[in-house]
C-alpha positions, 0 to 999 in steps of 0.5 A, a space after each residue: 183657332 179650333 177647339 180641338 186646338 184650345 184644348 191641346 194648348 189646355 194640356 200643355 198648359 197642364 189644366 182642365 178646361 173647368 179650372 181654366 174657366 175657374 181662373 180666367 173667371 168665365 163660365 165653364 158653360 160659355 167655353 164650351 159653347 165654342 166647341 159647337 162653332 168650333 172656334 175660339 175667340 182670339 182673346 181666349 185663344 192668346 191666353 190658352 197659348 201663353 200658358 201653356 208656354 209659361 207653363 212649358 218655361 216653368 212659370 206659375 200662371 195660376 198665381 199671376 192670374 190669381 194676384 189680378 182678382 178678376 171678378 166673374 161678370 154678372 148676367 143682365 138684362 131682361 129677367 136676370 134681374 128679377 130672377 136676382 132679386 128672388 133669390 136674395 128675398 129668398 136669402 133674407 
């Protein structure tokens, strides 16, 4: 699926790619990054399609999707775990 396409099924679905990034918990940043390639993974892409449709049939996607409690995957790898560790000595 293209961008351009993605983000006509975001305004079916009545959200902004931001709060769309929000509820699916994926960075607004790596979204944005298919609009580059100009395509979207297809696991983004069936989600975009079925809210808009459950949108379009009256259904709340955004409680269902809430009720799941997804959790925001953690940067890792060389550096990431440096740089967290700064940031909670900093806190302390």
């Amino acid at each position: 699926m293209s961008f351009i396409e993605f983000k006509k099924l975001l305004l079916d679905a009545e959200i902004s790619l931001p709060k769309f990034s929000k509820l699916i918990k994926v960075s607004d940043k790596n979204l944005q990054s298919y609009k580059k390639k100009d395509e979207v993974p297809n696991a983004i892409a069936v989600v975009a399609r079925c809210f808009a449709e459950m949108n379009e049939k009256g259904m709340d996607y955004r409680l269902l999707i809430d009720s799941l409690e997804l959790k925001a995957k953690v940067k890792k790898g060389a550096g990431f775990a440096r740089k967290h560790k700064e940031e909670n000595a900093a806190v302390e």
